[in-house]
C-alpha positions as CSV (number, residue, x, y, z in Angstrom):
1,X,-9.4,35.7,20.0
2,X,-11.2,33.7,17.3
3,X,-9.2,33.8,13.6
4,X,-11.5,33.9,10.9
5,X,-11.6,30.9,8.5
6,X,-9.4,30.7,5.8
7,X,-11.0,30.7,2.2
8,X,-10.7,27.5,1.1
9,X,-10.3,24.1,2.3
10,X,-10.0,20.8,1.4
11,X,-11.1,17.3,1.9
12,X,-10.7,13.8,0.5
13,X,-12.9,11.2,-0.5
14,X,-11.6,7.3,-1.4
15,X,-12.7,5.6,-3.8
16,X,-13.2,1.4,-4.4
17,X,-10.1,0.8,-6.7
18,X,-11.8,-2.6,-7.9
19,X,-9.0,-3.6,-10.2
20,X,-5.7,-4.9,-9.3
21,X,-4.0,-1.3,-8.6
22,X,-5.7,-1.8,-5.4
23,X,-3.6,-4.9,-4.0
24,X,-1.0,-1.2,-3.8
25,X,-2.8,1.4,-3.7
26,X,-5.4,4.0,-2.5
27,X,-7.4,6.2,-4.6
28,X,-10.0,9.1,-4.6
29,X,-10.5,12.4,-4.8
30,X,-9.8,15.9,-3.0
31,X,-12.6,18.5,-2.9
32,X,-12.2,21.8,-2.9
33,X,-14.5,24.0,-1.4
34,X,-14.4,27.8,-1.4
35,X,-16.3,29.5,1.8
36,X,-17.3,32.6,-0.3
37,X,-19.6,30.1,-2.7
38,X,-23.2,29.3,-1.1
39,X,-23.8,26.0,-2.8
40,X,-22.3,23.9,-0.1
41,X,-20.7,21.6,-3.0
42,X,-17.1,22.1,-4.4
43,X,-16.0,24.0,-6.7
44,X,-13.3,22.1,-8.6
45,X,-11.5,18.2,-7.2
46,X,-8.6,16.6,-8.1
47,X,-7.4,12.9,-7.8
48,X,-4.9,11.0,-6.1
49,X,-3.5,7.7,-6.4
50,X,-1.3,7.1,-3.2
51,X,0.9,3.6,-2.2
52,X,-1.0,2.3,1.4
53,X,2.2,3.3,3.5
54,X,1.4,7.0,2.8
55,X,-2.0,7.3,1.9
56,X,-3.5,8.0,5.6
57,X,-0.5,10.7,6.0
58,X,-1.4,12.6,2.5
59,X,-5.2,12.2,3.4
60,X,-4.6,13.9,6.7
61,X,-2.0,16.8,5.2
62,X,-4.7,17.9,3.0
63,X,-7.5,17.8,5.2
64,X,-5.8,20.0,7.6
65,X,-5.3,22.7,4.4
66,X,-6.8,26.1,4.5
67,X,-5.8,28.5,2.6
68,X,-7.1,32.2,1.2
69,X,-5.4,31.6,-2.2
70,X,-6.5,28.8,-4.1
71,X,-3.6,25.7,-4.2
72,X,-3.1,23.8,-7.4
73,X,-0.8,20.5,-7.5
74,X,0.3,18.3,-10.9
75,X,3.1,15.5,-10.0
76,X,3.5,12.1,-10.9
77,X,0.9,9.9,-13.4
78,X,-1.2,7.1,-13.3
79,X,0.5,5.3,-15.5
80,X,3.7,5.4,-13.2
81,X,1.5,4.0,-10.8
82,X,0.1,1.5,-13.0
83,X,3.9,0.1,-13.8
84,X,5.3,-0.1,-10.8
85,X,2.0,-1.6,-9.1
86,X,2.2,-4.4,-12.2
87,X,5.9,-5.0,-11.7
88,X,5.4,-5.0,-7.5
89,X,2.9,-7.7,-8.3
90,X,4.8,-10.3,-10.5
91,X,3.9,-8.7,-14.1
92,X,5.5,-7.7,-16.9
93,X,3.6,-5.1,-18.0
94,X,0.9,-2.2,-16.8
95,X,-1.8,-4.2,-19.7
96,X,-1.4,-7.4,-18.0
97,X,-3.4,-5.7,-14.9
98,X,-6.7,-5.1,-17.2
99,X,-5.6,-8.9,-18.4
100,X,-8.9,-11.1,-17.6
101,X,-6.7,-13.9,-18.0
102,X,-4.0,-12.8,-15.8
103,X,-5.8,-11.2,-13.2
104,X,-7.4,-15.0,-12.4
105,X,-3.8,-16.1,-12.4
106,X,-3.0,-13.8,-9.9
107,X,-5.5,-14.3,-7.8
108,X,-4.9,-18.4,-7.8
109,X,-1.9,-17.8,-6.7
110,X,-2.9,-15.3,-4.0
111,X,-5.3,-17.8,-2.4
112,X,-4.0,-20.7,-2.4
């Protein structure tokens, strides 16, 4: 016996975090689509900005999400994830990773 689809569902998308929040982190966004809309686009996304060690494990949760009531989800900032990414990396400050200057430090160091 075949159970119909559930409403909505959800997928994921990564982005290219091309700053130094990437040496930590994975970003993107999650789609949501609603079966009862014909455009074959989403109708609303969110984003996520996830440490590496978890990333595939969130990615896969919310892919596997169906639902017939719509979900919302608000936890955490960027900023948060900023700080902790600057201080994992050596700085003293979120600023110092959009710091031209320091950025070419840290990647000196990185490669030598």
């Amino acid at each position: 016996m075949n159970e119909k689809p559930k409403r909505y569902y959800y997928s994921t998308v990564g982005y290219g975090v091309f700053s130094l929040l990437g040496e930590r982190y994975r970003m993107g966004r999650i789609e949501i689509f609603d079966r009862e809309e014909d455009s074959g686009y989403q109708i609303s996304e969110g984003i996520y900005c996830m440490p590496f060690e978890v990333a595939a494990k969130f990615e896969d949760f919310i892919e596997s999400l169906e639902t017939d009531l719509p979900i919302y989800i608000d936890i955490g900032s960027h900023e948060w994830c900023e700080e902790e990414c600057a201080k994992d990396l050596g700085f003293e400050k979120a600023e110092d990773l959009r710091d031209k200057e320091k950025i070419e430090e840290y990647y000196k160091s990185k490669h030598k």
